[in-house]
Each structure stands twice: as structure tokens, then as C-alpha cells.
C-alpha positions as CSV (number, residue, x, y, z in Angstrom):
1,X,15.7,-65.8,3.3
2,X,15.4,-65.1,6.6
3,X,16.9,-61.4,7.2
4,X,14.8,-60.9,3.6
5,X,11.7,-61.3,5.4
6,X,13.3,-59.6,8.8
7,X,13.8,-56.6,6.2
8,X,10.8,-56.3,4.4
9,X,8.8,-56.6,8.0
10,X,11.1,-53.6,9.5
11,X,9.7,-51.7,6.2
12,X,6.1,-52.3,6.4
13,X,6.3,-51.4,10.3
14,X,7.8,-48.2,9.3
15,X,5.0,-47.8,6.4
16,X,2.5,-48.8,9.0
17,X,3.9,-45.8,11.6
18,X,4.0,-43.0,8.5
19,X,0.4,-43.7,7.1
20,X,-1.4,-42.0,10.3
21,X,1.4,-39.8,10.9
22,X,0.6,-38.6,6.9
23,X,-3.4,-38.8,7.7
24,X,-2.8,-36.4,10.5
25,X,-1.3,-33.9,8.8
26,X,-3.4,-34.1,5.9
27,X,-6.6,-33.5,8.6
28,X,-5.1,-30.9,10.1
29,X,-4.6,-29.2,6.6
30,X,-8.2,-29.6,5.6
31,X,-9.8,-28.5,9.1
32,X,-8.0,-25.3,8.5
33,X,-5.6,-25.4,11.4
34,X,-2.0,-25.3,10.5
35,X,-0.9,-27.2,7.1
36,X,2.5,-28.6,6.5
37,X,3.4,-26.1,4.8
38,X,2.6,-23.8,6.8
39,X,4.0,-25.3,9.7
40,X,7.6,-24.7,7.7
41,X,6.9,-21.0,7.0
42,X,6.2,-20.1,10.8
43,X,9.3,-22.1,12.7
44,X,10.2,-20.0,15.3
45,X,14.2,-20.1,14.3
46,X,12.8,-18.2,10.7
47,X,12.4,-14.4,10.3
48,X,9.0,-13.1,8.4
49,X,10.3,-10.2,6.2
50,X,8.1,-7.2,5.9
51,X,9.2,-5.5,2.4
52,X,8.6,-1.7,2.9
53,X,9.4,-0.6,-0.8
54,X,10.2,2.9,0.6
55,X,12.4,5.2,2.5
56,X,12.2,5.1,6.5
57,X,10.4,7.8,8.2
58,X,7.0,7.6,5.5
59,X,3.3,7.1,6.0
60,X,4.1,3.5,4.4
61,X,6.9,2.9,6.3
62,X,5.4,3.6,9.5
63,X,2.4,1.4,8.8
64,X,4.3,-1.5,8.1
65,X,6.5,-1.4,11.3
66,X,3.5,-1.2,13.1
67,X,1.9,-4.0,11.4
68,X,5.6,-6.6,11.8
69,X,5.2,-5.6,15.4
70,X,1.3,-6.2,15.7
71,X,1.7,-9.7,14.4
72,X,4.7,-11.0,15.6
73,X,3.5,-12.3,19.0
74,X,0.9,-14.7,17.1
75,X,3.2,-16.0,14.8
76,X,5.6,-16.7,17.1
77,X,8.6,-16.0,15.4
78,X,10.6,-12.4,14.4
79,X,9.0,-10.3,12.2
80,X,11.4,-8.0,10.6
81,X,10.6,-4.8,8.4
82,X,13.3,-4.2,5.5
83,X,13.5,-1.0,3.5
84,X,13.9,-1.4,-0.2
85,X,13.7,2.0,-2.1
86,X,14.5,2.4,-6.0
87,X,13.1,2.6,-9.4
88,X,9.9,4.2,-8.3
89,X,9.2,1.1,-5.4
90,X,9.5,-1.2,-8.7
91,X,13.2,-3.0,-6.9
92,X,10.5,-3.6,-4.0
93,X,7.7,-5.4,-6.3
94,X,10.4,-7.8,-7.8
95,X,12.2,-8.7,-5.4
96,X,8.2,-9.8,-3.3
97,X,7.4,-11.3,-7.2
98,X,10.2,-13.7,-7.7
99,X,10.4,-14.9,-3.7
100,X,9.9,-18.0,-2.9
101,X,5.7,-18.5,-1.9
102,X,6.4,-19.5,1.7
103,X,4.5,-16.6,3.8
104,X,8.4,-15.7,4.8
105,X,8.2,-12.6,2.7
106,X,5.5,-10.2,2.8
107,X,5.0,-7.1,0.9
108,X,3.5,-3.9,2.2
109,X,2.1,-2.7,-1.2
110,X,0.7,0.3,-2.1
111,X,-1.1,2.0,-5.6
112,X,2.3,2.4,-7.1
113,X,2.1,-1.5,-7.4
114,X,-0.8,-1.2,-9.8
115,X,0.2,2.2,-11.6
116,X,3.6,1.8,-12.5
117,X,3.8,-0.7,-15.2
118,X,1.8,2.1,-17.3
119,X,4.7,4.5,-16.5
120,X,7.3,2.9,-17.0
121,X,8.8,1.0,-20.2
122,X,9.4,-2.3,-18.0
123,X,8.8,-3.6,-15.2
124,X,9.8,-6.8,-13.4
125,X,6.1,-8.1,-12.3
126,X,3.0,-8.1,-13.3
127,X,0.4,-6.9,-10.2
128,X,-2.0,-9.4,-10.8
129,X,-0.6,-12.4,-11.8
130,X,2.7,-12.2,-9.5
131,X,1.0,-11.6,-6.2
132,X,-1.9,-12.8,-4.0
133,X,-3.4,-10.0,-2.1
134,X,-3.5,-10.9,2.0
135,X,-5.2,-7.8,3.4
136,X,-5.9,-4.1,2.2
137,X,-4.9,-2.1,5.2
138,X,-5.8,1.6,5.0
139,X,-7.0,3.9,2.5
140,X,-6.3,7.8,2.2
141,X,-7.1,10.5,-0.3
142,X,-5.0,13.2,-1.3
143,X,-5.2,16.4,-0.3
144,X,-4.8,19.5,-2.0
145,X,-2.7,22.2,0.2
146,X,-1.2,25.6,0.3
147,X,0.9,27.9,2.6
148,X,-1.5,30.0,5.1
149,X,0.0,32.8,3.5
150,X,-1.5,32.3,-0.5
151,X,-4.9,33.9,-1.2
152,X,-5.8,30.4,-2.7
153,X,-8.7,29.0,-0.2
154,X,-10.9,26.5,-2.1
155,X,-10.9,25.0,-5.6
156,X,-12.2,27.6,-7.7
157,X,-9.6,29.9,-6.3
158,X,-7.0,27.7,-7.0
159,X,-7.8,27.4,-10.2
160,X,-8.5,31.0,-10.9
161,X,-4.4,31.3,-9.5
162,X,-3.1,28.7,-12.0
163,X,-4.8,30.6,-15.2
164,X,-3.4,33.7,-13.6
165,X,0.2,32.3,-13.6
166,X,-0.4,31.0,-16.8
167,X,1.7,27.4,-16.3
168,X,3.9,28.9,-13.9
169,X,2.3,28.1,-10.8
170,X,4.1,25.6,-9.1
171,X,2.4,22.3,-7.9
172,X,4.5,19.9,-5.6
173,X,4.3,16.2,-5.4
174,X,6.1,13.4,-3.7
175,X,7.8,12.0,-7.0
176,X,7.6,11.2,-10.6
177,X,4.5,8.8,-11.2
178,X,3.5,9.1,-7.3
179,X,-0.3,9.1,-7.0
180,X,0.0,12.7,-5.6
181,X,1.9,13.7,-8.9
182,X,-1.6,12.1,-11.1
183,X,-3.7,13.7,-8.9
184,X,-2.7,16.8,-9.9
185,X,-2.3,15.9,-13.7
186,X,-5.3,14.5,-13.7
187,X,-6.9,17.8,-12.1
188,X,-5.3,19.6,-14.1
189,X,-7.2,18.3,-17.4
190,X,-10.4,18.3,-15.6
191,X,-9.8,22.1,-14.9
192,X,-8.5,22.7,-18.0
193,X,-5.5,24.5,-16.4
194,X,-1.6,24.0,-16.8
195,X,1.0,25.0,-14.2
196,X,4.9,23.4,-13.3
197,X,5.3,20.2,-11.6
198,X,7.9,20.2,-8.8
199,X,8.7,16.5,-7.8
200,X,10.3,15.6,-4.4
201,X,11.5,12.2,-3.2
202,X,9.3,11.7,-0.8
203,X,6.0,13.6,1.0
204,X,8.3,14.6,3.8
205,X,9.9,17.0,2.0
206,X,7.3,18.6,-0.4
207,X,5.0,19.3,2.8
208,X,8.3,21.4,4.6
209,X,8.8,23.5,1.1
210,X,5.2,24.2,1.0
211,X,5.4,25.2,5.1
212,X,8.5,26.9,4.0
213,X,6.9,28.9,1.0
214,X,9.6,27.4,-1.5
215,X,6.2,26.2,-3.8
216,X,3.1,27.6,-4.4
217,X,1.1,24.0,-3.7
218,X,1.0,20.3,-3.3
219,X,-1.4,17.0,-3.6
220,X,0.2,14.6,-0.9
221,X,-1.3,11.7,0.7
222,X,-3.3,12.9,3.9
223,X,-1.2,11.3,6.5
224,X,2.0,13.1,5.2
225,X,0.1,16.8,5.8
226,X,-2.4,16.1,8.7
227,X,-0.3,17.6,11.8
228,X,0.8,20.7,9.3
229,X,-2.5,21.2,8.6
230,X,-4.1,21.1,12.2
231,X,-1.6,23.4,13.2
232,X,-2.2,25.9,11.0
233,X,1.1,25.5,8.8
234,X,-0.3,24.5,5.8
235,X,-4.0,25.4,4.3
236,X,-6.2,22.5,3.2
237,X,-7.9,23.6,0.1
238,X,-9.3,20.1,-1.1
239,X,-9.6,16.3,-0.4
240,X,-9.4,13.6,-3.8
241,X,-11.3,11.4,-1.9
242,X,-15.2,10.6,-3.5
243,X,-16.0,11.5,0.2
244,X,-15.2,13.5,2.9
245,X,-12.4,12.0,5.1
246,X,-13.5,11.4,8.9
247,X,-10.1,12.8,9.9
248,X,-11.0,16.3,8.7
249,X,-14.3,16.4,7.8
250,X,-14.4,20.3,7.3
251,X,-12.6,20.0,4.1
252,X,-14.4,19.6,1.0
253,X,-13.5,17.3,-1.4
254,X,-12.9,18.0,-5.4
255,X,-15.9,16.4,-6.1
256,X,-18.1,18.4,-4.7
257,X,-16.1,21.8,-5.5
258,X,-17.6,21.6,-9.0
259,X,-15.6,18.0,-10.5
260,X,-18.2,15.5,-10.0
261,X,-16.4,12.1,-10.1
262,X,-13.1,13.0,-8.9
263,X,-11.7,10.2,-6.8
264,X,-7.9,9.5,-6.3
265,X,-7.3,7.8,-2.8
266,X,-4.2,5.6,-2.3
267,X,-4.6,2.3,-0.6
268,X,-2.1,0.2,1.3
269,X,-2.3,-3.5,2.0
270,X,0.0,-6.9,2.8
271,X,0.6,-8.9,-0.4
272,X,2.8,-12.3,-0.7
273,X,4.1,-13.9,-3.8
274,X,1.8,-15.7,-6.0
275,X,0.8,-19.4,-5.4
276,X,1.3,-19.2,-1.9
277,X,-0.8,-21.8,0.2
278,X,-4.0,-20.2,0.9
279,X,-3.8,-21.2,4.5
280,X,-1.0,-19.4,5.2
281,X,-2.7,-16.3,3.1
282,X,-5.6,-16.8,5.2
283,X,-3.7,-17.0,8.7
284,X,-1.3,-14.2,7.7
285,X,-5.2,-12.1,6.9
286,X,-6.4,-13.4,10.0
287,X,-3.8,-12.1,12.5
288,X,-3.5,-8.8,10.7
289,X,-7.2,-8.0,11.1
290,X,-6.5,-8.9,14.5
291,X,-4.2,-6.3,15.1
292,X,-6.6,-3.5,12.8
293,X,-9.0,-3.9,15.5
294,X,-7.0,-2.8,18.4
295,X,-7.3,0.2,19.8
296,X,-3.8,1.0,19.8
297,X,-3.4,0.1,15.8
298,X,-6.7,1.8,14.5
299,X,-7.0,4.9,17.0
300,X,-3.2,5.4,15.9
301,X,-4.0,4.9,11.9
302,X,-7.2,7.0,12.1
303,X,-5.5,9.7,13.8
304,X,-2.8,10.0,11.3
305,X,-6.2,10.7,8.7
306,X,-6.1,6.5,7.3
307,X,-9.5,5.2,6.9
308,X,-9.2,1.8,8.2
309,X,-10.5,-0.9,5.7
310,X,-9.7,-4.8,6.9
311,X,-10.7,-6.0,3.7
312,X,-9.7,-9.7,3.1
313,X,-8.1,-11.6,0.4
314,X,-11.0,-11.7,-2.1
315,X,-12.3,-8.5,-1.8
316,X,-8.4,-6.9,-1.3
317,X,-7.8,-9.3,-4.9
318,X,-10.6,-7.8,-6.4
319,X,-9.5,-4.2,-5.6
320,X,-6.0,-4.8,-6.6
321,X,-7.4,-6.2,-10.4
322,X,-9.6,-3.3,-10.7
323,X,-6.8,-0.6,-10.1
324,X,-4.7,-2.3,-12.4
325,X,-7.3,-2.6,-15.1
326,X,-7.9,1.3,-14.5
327,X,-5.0,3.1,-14.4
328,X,-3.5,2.4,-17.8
329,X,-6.2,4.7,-19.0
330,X,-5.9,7.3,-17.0
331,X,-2.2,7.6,-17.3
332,X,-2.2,8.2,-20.7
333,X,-5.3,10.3,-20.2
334,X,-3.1,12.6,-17.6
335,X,0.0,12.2,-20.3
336,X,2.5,11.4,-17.3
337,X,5.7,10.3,-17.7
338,X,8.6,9.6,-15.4
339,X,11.3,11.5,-16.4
């Protein structure tokens, strides 16, 4: 009877040493600081993964290197950038949709997330219900451009070539389904004009053919084109934008070249898997606006011709539902397909 009771006092002395221990933990979860949960995700000995669902060497890719780098001192721990190209950035989605919701794995999404389950027959995710948006980065429109040598200098012009070629004006974008490539379908019903897709793997490489004179045109994301363009190798003819971008402000934008309501831009932004703590969403939003806001980050992002945005988790959320509520409509209206 006696080591029974020797027992059972050992227990309730352990019992009595968890209960604060417990307490504390469940305080320092509800005053916001650092839950238990959390407190797993960011050990120093584990590596954050940054999932950059494109080649190296992009606009995208660039962005999310700087952003593992920015954000590494304040967690404490690496913060490691992984390239994982394929099926349109699709591999990319799934892979961030079925990991486990730990903050360890972060995605650095992009419009394709909420565009391509209307291009393609399946996909592996669904954007709204498989991800919890952390932080929209950057936005950028497209922009319409040309070889200094074509006679095509502003909108009406270029549409005034692309009746004149009747459909065989060629029109450049960087792939199948890419925003660049519905920009330009979706222009191209507004104008009421047809002409040849070219499709390239990549922005990189669409700018250098239209430098090169290998295609007549191309809508590419801003960031891809800006250095051409200010140094006179390529022609702006057009931003997608609703608004002129603050990078080049000289260029005019569709809208205002006679398509009222034209507005194509591209945004970028951190996204983690779905039903992942929201204080770890919340510090992961926290330390990335921290590093938006330094000079070094946003100087660098504006120059490139990114219009830095910040926005949080509900308002990043909300953008993230609306593009996927509106792009069904106007793939189908555009009639793209990935071939």
C-alpha cells in the first residue's frame, strides 16, 4: 500500500508541474506571441521551403529569392527557394496543396494559380479551398511591345497591322495559358482582330525574339521587358494595366487607347497550405511586410516596373477568391486552350 500511494503522489507532482507549464503556452498562444505550434514550424535545425513554381532566372523567380533571403534573419532558421517547373506551374500548386500546414512550405503563387483549372481538364488543387493566402507581394500589368524597327506605335496602329496581315501577324507570349497569352486573346476579341499566337517557355525568351525581329509582337509581364524597353530595344506600344504604371508612366495603357475596361495585371504573393495556424500565417505576413518596406526590397521591385502592394491575409484571400471566381469566364470568353 505504501509504494501505491508513493506512486500516485509521484503522478500528481508531475500533473501539478505540467498544468502551468500547459497554461503558459496556452497564454502565449492567445497574446499572439509564438504558439506551440508555431514554435515547431520555426526550430532553428528546420528549413522553410520557398516553392518557386518556375524556371530560374524569371521575374517570379527573382522575387521569391529575394523574399527567402529578406525573411530568414527573423525566423531564425534557413530559408531555402526550390524550383519546381511543369504542367503550366500546376506540379508547383500540388505539391504547396497536399503539404503538411506547418508554415515549413511556402508558395510563391502567381495568377496562373487562379487561371489554370479553367484551362486545363484537371488539376490537383483547388485555389481557394487548398491554400490560405499570407501576403500579395507585387502587381504588374502587361505590356504590349514591338521591335523599334515595326511602323506599329500605339494601339490603333497595331491593330490597323493585324487586319492588314489578315491572321498572320505574329503575337508572342511566354506560354500556353500564361496571362500574357489571355492578354492578347482577350485583345484580340475586343479589337475584333485575329493574328498567330507564338508561345515561348518563358518571358525571357519571347522578349530576345522580339529584340531579335524573329516576331512581329508580344504581351509580357512588365518586369520581363522594362530594361529592353528603356534602352530602346523594344517599343512599348501599350500597358493592360486599368492605370498607368509608375515605372513608365509615358505609356498609355489599352484602356485609354479606345478599350475602356481593359485590365489584365498579374499579381504575385506568399501562400501556405490550407488550415495552417493563423499565427503562423500572421507572423509569416508580418515579417514579409517587413522586408516590402525596405529600401533595398521595394526600390529594387519598383525599379524592375512591380507596383508594390503589402496586402495581408484578408484582403490578399479576398483577391485570390475573386480571380478565381473571374477567370472561368473570361477564358472561355477568349476560347484559349493549352495545346
Amino acid at each position: 500500500m505504501t509504494a501505491v500511494l508513493r506512486r500516485r503522489a509521484l503522478l500528481g507532482a508531475a500533473a501539478t508541474l505540467l498544468v502551468p507549464a500547459a497554461a503558459r503556452a496556452q497564454g502565449a498562444a492567445q497574446a499572439g506571441i509564438l504558439p506551440s505550434a508555431a514554435a515547431h514550424a520555426w526550430a532553428p535545425e528546420r528549413a522553410v521551403r520557398v516553392i518557386v513554381p518556375v524556371a530560374p532566372g524569371g521575374s517570379l523567380d527573382i522575387l521569391g529569392r529575394t523574399i527567402a533571403r529578406a525573411i530568414q534573419p527573423a525566423l531564425g532558421q534557413p530559408v531555402v527557394a526550390e524550383n519546381h517547373t511543369g504542367a503550366g506551374s500546376n506540379i508547383a500548386f500540388e505539391l504547396v496543396a497536399r503539404a503538411r500546414p506547418d508554415g515549413l512550405t511556402i508558395l510563391v503563387g502567381s495568377d496562373p494559380l487562379t487561371i489554370n483549372p479553367s484551362l486545363y481538364p484537371r488539376v490537383g488543387f483547388d485555389p481557394v479551398q487548398d491554400f490560405t493566402a499570407v501576403i500579395e507581394l507585387v502587381r504588374a500589368p502587361q505590356v504590349l511591345v514591338v521591335n523599334p524597327a515595326s511602323p506599329v506605335r500605339d494601339v490603333a496602329g497595331f491593330v490597323a497591322a493585324a487586319r492588314a496581315a489578315n491572321g498572320a501577324l505574329t503575337v508572342a507570349s511566354q506560354g500556353n495559358g500564361s496571362i500574357g497569352h489571355l492578354a492578347g486573346a482577350l485583345f484580340a476579341r475586343e479589337a475584333g482582330v485575329t493574328y498567330t499566337h507564338v508561345p515561348y517557355r518563358g518571358g525571357g525568351p519571347a522578349v530576345l525574339d522580339v529584340v531579335a525581329g524573329h516576331v512581329d509582337a508580344l504581351f509580357v509581364t512588365l518586369p520581363a521587358a522594362i530594361e529592353h524597353i528603356r534602352s530602346g530595344r523594344l517599343r512599348a506600344v501599350a500597358m493592360t494595366g486599368a492605370t498607368r504604371s509608375t515605372a513608365l508612366p509615358e505609356i498609355p495603357t489599352v484602356a485609354e487607347s479606345g478599350y475602356p475596361g481593359f485590365d489584365v495585371v498579374t499579381w504575385q504573393g506568399l501562400l501556405v497550405p490550407a488550415h495552417t495556424p493563423e499565427a503562423i500565417v500572421a507572423r509569416l505576413a508580418e515579417e514579409t511586410a517587413k522586408a516590402l518596406a525596405t529600401s533595398e526590397v521595394r526600390d529594387g521591385l519598383i525599379r524592375q516596373g512591380f507596383e508594390v502592394t503589402g496586402h495581408g491575409p484578408a484582403e490578399f484571400g479576398t483577391h485570390v477568391r475573386r480571380e478565381a471566381a473571374r477567370w472561368p469566364a473570361l477564358v472561355r470568353a477568349a476560347a484559349v486552350r493549352v495545346e
